[in-house]
Structures are given as structure tokens and as C-alpha cells.
N, CA, C and O atoms as a GROMACS GRO file, in nm:
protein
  516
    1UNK      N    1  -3.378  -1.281   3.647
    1UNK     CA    2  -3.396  -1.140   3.621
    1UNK      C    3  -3.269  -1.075   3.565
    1UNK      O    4  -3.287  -0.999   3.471
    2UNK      N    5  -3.162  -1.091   3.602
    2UNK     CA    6  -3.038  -1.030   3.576
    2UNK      C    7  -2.981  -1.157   3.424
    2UNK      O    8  -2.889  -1.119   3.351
    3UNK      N    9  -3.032  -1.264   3.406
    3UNK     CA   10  -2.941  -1.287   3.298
    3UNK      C   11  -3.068  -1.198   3.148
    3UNK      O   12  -3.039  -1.151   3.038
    4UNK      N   13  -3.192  -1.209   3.212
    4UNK     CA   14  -3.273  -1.062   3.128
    4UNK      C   15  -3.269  -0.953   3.051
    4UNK      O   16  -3.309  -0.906   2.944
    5UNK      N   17  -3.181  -0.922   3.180
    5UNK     CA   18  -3.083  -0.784   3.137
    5UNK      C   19  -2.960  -0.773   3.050
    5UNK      O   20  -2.924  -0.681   2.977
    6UNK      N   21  -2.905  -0.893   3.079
    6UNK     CA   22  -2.787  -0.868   3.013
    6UNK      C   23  -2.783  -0.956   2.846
    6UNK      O   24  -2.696  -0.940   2.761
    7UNK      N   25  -2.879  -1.031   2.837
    7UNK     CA   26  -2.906  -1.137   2.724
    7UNK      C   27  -2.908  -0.975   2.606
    7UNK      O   28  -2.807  -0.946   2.542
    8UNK      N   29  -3.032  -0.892   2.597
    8UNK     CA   30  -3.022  -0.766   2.486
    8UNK      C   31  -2.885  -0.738   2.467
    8UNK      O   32  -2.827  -0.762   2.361
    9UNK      N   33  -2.820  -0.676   2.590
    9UNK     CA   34  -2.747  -0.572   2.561
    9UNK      C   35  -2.615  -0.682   2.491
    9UNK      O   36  -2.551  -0.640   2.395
   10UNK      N   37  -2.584  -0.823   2.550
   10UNK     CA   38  -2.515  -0.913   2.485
   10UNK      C   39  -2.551  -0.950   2.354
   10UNK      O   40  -2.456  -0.971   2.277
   11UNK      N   41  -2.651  -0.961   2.315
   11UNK     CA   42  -2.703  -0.989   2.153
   11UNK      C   43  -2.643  -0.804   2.086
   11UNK      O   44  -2.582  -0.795   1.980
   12UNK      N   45  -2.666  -0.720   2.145
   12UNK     CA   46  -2.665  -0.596   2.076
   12UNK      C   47  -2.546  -0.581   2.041
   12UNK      O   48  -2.520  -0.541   1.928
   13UNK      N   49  -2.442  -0.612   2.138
   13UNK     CA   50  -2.285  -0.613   2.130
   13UNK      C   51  -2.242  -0.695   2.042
   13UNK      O   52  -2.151  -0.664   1.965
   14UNK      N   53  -2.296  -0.806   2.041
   14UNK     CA   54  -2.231  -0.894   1.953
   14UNK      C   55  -2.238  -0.852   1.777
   14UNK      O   56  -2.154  -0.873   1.689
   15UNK      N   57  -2.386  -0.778   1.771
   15UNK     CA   58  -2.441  -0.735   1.624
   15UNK      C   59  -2.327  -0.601   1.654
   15UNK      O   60  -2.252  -0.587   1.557
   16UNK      N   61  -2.307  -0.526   1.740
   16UNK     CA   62  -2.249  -0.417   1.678
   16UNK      C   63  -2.102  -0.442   1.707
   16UNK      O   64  -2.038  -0.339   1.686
   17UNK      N   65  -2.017  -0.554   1.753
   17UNK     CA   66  -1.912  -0.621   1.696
   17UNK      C   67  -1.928  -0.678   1.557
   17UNK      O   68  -1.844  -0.648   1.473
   18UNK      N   69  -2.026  -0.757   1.526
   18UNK     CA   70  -1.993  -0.773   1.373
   18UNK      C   71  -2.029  -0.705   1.293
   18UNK      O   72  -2.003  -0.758   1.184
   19UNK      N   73  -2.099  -0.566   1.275
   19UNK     CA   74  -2.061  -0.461   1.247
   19UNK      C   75  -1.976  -0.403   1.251
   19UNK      O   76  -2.002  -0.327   1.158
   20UNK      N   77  -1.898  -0.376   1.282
   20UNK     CA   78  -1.728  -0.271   1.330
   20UNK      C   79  -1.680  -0.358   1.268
   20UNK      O   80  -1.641  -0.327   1.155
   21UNK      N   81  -1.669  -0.448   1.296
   21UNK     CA   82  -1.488  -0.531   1.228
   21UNK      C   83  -1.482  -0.536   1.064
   21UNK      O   84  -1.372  -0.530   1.009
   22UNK      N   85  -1.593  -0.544   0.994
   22UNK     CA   86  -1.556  -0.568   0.807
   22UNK      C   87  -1.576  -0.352   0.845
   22UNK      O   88  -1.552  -0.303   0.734
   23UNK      N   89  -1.602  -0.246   0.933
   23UNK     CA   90  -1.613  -0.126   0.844
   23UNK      C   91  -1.472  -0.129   0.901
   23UNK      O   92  -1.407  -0.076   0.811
   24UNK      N   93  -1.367  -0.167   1.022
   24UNK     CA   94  -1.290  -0.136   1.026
   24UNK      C   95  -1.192  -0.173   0.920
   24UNK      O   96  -1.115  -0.086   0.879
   25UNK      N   97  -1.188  -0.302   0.869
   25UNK     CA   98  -1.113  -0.381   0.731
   25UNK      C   99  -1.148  -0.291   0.643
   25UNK      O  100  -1.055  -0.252   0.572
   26UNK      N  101  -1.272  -0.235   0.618
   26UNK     CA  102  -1.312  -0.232   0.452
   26UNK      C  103  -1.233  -0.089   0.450
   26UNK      O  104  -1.168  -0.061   0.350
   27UNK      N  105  -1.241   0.016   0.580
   27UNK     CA  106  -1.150   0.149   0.621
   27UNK      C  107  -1.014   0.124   0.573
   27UNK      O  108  -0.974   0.182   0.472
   28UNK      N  109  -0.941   0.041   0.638
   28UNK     CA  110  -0.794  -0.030   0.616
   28UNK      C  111  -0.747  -0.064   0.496
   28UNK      O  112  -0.639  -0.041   0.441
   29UNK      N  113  -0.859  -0.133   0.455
   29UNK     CA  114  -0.753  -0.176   0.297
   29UNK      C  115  -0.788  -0.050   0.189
   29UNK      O  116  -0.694  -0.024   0.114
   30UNK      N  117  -0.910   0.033   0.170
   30UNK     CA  118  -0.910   0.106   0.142
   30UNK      C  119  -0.768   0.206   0.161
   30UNK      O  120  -0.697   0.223   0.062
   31UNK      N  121  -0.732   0.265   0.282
   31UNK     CA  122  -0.635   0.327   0.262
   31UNK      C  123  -0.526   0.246   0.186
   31UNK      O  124  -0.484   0.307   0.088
   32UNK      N  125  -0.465   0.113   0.210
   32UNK     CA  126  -0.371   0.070   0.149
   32UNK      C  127  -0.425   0.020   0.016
   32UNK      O  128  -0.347  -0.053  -0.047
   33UNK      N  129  -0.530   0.041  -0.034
   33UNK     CA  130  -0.588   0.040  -0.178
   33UNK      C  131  -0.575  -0.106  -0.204
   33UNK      O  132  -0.500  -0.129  -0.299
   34UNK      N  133  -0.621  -0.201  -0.153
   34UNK     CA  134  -0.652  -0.333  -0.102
   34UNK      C  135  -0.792  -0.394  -0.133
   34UNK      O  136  -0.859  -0.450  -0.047
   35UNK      N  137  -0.833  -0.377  -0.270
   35UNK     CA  138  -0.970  -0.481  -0.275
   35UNK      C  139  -1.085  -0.411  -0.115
   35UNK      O  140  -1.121  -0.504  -0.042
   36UNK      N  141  -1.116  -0.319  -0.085
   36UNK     CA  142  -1.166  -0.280   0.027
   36UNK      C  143  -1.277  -0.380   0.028
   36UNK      O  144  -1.260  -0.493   0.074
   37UNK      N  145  -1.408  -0.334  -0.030
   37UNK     CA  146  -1.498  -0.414  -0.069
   37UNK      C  147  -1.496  -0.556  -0.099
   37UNK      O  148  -1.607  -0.606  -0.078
   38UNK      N  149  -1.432  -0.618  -0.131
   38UNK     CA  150  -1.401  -0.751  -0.133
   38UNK      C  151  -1.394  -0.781   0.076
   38UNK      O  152  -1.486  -0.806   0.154
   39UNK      N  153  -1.282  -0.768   0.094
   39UNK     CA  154  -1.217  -0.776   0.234
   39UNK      C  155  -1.321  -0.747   0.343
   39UNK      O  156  -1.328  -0.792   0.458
   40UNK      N  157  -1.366  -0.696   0.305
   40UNK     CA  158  -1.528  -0.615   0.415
   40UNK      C  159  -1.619  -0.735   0.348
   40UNK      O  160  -1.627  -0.828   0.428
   41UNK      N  161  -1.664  -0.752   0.269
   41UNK     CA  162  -1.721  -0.877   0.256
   41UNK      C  163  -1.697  -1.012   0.315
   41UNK      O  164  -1.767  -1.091   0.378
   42UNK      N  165  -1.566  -1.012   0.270
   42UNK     CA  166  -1.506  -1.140   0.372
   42UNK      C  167  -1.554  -1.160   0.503
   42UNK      O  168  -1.629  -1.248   0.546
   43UNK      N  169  -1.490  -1.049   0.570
   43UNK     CA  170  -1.472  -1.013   0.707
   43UNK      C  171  -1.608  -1.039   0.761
   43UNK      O  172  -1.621  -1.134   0.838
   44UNK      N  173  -1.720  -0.957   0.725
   44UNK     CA  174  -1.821  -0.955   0.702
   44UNK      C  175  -1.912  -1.108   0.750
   44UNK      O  176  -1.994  -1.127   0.839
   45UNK      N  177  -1.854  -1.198   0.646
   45UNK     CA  178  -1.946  -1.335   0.633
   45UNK      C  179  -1.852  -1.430   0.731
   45UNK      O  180  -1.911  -1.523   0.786
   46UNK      N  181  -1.711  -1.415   0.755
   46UNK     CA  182  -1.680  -1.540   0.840
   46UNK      C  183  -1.619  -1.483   0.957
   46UNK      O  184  -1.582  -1.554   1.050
   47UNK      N  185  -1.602  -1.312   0.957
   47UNK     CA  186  -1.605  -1.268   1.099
   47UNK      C  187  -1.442  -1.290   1.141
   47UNK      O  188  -1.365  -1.260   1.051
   48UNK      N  189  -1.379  -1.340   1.266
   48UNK     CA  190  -1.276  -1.362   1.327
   48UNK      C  191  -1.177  -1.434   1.194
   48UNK      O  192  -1.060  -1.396   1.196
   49UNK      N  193  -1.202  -1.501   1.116
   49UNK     CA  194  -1.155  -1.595   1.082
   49UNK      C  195  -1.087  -1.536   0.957
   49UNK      O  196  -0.981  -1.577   0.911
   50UNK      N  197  -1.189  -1.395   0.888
   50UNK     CA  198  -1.137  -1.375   0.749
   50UNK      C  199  -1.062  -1.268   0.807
   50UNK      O  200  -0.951  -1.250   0.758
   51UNK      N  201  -1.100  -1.187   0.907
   51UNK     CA  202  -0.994  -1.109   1.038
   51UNK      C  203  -0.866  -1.114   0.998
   51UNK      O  204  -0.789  -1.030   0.952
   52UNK      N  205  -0.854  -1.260   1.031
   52UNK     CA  206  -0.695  -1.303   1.042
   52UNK      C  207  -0.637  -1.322   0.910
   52UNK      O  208  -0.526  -1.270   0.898
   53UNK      N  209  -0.676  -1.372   0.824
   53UNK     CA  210  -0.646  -1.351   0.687
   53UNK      C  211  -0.613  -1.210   0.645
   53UNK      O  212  -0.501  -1.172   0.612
   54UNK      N  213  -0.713  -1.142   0.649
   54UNK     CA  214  -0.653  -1.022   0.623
   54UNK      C  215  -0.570  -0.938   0.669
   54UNK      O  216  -0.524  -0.831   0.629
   55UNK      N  217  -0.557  -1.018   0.780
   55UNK     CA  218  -0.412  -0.951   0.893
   55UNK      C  219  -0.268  -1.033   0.819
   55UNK      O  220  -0.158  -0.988   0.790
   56UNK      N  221  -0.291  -1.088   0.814
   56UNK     CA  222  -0.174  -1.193   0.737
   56UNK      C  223  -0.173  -1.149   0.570
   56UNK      O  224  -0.066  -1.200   0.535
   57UNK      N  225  -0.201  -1.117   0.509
   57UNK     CA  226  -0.199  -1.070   0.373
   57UNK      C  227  -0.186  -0.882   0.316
   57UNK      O  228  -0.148  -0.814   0.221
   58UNK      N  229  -0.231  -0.873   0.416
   58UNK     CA  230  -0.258  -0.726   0.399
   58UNK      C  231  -0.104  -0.681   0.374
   58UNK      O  232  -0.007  -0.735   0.426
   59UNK      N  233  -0.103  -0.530   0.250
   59UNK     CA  234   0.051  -0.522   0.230
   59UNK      C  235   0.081  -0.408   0.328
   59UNK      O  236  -0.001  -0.334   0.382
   60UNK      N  237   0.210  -0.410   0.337
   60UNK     CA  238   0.264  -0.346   0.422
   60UNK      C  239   0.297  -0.200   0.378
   60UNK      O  240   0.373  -0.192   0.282
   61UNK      N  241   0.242  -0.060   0.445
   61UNK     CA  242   0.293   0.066   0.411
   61UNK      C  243   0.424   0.092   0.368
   61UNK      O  244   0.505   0.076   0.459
   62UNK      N  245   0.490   0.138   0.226
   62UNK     CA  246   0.645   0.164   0.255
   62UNK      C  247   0.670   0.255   0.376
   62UNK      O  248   0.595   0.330   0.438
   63UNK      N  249   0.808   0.224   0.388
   63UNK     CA  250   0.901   0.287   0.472
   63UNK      C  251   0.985   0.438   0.381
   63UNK      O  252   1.024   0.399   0.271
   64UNK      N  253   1.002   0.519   0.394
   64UNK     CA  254   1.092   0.616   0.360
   64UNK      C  255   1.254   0.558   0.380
   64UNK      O  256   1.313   0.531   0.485
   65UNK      N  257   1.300   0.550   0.243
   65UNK     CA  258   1.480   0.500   0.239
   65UNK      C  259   1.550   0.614   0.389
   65UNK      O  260   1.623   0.594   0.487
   66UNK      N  261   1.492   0.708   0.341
   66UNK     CA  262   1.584   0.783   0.405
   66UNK      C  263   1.597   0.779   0.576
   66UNK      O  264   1.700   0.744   0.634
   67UNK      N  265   1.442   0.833   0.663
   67UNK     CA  266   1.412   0.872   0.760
   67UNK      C  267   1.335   0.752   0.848
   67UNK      O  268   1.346   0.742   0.971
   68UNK      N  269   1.252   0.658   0.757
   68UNK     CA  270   1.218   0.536   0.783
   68UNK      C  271   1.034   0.591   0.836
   68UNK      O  272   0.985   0.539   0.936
   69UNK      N  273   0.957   0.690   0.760
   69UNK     CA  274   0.855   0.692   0.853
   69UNK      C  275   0.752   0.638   0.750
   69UNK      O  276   0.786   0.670   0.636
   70UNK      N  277   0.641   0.568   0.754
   70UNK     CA  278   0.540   0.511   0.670
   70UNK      C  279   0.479   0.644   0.570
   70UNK      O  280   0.466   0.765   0.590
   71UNK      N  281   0.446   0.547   0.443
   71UNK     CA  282   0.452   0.654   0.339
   71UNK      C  283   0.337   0.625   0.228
   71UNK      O  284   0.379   0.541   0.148
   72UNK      N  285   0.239   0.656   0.205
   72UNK     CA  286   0.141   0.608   0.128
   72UNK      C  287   0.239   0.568  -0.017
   72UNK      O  288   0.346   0.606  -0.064
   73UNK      N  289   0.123   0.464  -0.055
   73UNK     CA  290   0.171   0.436  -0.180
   73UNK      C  291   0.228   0.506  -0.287
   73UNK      O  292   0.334   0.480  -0.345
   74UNK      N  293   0.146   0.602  -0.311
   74UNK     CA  294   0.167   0.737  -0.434
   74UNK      C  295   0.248   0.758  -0.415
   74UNK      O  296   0.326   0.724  -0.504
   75UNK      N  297   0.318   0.835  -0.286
   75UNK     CA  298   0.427   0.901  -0.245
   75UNK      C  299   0.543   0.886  -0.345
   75UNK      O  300   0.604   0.780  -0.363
   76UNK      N  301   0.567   0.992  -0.404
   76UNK     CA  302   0.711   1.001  -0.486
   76UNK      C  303   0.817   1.062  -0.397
   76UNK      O  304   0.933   1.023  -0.411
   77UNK      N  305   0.790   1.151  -0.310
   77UNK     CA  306   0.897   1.203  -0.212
   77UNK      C  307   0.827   1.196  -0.091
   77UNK      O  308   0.704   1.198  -0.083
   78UNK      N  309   0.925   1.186   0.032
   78UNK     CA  310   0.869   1.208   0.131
   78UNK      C  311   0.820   1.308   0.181
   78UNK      O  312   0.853   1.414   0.127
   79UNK      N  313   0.736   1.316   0.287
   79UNK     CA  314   0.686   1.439   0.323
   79UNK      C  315   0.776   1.503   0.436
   79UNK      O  316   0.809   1.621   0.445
   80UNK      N  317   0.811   1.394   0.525
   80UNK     CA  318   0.913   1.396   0.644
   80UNK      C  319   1.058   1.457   0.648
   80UNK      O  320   1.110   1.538   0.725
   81UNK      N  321   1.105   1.391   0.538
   81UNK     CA  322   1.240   1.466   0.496
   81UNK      C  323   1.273   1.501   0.331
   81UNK      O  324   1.387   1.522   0.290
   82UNK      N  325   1.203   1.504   0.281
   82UNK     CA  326   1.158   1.528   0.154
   82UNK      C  327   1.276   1.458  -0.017
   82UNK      O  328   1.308   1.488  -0.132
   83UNK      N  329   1.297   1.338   0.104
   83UNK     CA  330   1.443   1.234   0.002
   83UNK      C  331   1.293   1.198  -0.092
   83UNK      O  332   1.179   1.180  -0.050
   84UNK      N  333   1.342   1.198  -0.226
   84UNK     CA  334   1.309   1.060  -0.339
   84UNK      C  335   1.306   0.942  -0.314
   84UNK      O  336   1.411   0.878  -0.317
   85UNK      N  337   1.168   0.870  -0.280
   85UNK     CA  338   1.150   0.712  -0.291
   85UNK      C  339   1.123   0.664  -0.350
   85UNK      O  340   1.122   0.543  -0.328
   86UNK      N  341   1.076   0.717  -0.482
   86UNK     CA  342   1.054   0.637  -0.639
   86UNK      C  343   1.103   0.714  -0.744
   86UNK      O  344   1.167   0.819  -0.743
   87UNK      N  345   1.073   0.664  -0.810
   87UNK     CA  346   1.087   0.701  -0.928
   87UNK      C  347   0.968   0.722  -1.044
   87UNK      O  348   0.865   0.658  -1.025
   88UNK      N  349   0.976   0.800  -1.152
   88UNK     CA  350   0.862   0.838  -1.247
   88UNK      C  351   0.892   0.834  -1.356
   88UNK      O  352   1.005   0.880  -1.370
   89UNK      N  353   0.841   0.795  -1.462
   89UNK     CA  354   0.847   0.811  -1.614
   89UNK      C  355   0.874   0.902  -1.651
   89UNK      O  356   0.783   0.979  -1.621
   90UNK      N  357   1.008   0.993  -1.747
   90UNK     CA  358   1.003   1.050  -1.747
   90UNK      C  359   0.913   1.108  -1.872
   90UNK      O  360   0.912   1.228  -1.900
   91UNK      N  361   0.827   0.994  -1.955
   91UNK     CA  362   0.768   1.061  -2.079
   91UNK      C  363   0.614   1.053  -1.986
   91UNK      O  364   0.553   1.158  -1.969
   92UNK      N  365   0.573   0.956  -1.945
   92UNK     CA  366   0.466   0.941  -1.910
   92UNK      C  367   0.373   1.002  -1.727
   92UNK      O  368   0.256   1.012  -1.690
   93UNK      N  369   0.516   1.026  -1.661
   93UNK     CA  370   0.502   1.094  -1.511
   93UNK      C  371   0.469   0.976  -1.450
   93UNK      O  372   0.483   0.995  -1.329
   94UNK      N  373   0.430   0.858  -1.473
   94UNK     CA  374   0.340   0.751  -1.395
   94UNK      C  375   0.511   0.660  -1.317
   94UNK      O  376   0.613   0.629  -1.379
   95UNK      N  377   0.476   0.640  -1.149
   95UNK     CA  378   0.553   0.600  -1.085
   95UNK      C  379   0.651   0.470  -1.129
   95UNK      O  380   0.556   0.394  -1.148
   96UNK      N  381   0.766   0.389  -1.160
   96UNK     CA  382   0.797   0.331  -1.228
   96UNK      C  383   0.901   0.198  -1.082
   96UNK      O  384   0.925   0.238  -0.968
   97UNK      N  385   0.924   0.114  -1.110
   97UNK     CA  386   1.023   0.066  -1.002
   97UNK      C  387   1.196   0.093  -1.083
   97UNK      O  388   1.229   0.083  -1.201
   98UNK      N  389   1.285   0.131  -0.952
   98UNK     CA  390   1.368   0.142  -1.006
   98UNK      C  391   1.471   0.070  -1.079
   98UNK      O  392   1.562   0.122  -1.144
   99UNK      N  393   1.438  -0.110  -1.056
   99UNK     CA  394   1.495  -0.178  -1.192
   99UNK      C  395   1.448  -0.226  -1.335
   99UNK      O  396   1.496  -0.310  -1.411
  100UNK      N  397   1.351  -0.156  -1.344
  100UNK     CA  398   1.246  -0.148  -1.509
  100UNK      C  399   1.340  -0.058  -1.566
  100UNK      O  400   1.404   0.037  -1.522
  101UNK      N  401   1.327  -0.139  -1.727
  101UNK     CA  402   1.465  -0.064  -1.829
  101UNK      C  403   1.375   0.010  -1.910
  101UNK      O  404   1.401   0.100  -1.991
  102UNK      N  405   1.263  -0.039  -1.877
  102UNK     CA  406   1.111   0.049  -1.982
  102UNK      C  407   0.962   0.069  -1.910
  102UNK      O  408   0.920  -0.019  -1.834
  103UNK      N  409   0.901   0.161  -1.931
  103UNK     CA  410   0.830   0.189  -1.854
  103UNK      C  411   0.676   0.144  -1.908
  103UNK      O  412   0.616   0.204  -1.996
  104UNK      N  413   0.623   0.021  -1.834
  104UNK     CA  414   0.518  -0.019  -1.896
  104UNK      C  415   0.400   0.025  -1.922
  104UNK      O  416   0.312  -0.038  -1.980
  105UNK      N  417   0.386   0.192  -1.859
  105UNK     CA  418   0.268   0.195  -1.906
  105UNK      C  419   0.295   0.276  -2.028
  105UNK      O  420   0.204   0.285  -2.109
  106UNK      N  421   0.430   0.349  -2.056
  106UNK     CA  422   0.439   0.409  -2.197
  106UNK      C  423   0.532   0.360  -2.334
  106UNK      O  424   0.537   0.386  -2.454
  107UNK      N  425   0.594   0.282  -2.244
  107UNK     CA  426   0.729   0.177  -2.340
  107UNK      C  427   0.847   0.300  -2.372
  107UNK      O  428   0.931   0.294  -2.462
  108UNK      N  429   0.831   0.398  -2.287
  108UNK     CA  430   0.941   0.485  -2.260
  108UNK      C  431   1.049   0.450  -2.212
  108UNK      O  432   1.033   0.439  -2.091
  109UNK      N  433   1.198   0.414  -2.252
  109UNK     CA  434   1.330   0.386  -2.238
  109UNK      C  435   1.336   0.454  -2.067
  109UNK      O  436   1.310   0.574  -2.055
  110UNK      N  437   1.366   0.386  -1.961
  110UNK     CA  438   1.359   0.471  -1.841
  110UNK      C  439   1.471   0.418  -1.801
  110UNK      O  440   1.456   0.377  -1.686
  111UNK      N  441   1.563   0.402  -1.837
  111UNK     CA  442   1.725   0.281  -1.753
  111UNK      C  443   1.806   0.404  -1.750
  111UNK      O  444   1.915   0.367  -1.706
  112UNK      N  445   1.812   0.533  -1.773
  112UNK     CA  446   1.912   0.630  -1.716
  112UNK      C  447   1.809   0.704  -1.623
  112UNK      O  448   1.878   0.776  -1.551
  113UNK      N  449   1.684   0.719  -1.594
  113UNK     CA  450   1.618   0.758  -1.502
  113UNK      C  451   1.672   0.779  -1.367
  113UNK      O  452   1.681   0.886  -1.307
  114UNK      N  453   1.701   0.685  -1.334
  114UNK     CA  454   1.785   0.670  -1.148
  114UNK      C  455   1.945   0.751  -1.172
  114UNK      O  456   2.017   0.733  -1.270
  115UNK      N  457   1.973   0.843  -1.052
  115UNK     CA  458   2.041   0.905  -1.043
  115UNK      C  459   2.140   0.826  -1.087
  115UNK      O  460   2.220   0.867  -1.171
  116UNK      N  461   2.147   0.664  -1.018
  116UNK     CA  462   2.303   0.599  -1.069
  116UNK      C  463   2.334   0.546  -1.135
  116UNK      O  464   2.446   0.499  -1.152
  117UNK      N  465   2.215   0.533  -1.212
  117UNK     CA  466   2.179   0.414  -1.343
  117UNK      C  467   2.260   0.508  -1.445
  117UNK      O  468   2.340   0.458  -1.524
  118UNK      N  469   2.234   0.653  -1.438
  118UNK     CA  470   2.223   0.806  -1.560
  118UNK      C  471   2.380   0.788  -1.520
  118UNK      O  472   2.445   0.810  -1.622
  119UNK      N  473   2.488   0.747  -1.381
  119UNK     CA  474   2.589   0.836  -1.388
  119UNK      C  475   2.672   0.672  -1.411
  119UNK      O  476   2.794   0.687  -1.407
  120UNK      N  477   2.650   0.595  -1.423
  120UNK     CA  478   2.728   0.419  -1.464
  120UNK      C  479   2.685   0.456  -1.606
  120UNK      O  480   2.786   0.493  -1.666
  121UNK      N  481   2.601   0.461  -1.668
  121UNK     CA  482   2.583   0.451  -1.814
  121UNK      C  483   2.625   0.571  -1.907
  121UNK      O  484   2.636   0.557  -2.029
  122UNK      N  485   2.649   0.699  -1.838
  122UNK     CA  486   2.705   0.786  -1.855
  122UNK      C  487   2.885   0.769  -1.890
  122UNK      O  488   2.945   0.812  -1.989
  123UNK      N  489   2.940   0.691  -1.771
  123UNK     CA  490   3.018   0.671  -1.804
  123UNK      C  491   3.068   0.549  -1.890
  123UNK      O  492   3.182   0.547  -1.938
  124UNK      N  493   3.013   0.488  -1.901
  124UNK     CA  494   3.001   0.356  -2.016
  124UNK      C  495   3.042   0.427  -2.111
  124UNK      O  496   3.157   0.427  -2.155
  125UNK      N  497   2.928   0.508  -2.158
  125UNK     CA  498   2.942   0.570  -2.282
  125UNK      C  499   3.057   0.644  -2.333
  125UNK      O  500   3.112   0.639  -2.443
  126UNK      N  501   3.085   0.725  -2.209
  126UNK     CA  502   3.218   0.820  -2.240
  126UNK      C  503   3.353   0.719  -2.274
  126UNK      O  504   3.435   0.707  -2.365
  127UNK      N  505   3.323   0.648  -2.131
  127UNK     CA  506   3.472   0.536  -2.160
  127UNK      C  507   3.501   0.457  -2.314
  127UNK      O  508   3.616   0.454  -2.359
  128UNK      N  509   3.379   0.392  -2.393
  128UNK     CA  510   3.398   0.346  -2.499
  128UNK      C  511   3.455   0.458  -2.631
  128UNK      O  512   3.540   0.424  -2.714
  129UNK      N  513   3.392   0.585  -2.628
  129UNK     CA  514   3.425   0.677  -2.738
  129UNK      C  515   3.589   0.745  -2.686
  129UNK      O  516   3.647   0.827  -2.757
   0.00000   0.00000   0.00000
């Protein structure tokens, strides 16, 4: 009588465990803009196993240089202490890394862009003339 009882509510748990785990992944990589749909699929068909994969691969939120608090991708400044953590094109606005000498999505010259890149090449220049 009692394993009766508990056989449903154990089948029910188990369906609404493998339910939860690919919406919690497909939630997750979504925010970190991660193939969501893919990963929820995974998760989805092998359960515990693609879990762990995606725990092991998944990228990691930046950190803020300055204050150190997690920072969505986009983020050009922080919100926390409001330091500069990237950098931007300055013809095209689109986020750039700060050792690109050109900016690939416009082929815009961006190597004096960074505050120290502008004040070393600055003086390059002066020193030679």
C-alpha cells in the first residue's frame, strides 16, 4: 500500500526534475548568451551528464578591473563603480578588445583608443619630430 503511494508522486518528481534542469540551463546560458537552445537540448536528452558539461564549459561572467563585481557581457562601464572595462570603436561604437590595432567590425584604426596606447604613441610621435 505505501510503496502505491509513493511510486506516482516518485515518477512525477522525477518528470518534473527532468523538466527543471535543461529550463534551468537553457535560463543560464541565455543570460551569458551561450547557445541557450542548443544546451537545453542537451541537457534535456542526456540529463545529469550534459549537466556537467555545461558546468565545465560554460563562460565565466567578467569581473569589473576595478571593484571586482560580475558584469554582463555588454557592459562598457561598470554599474558599481562606474570605471571603464572595455573599450569601443571609436568610428563604429561596437565593443572592441583592448589589444586590436583595428577594429573588425569597421577596419577603423583603433591602437590610440586606450587611454595608454593614445599617451605611449603620443609620445612616440612627439619624441621623433
Amino acid at each position: 500500500m505505501i510503496a502505491s503511494i509513493f511510486s506516482p508522486i516518485a515518477v512525477l518528481s522525477l518528470i518534473i526534475y527532468w523538466l527543471l534542469l535543461p529550463l534551468w540551463v537553457f535560463m543560464d546560458a541565455r543570460k551569458r548568451e551561450f547557445k541557450a537552445p542548443l544546451w537545453a537540448i542537451l541537457v534535456l536528452i542526456t540529463n545529469a551528464v550534459g549537466l556537467i558539461i555545461y558546468l565545465v564549459v560554460r563562460p565565466e561572467f567578467p569581473k569589473c578591473k576595478n571593484c571586482g563585481e560580475q558584469l554582463n557581457n555588454r557592459f562598457v562601464i561598470c554599474p558599481y563603480c562606474g570605471i571603464q572595462n572595455k573599450l569601443l570603436c571609436s568610428a563604429c561604437k561596437q565593443i572592441i578588445e583592448e589589444s586590436w590595432v583595428v577594429c573588425p567590425y569597421c577596419g577603423q584604426n583603433n591602437e590610440a583608443e586606450s587611454p595608454d596606447k593614445g599617451l605611449i604613441n603620443q609620445d612616440i610621435t612627439n619624441y621623433k619630430t
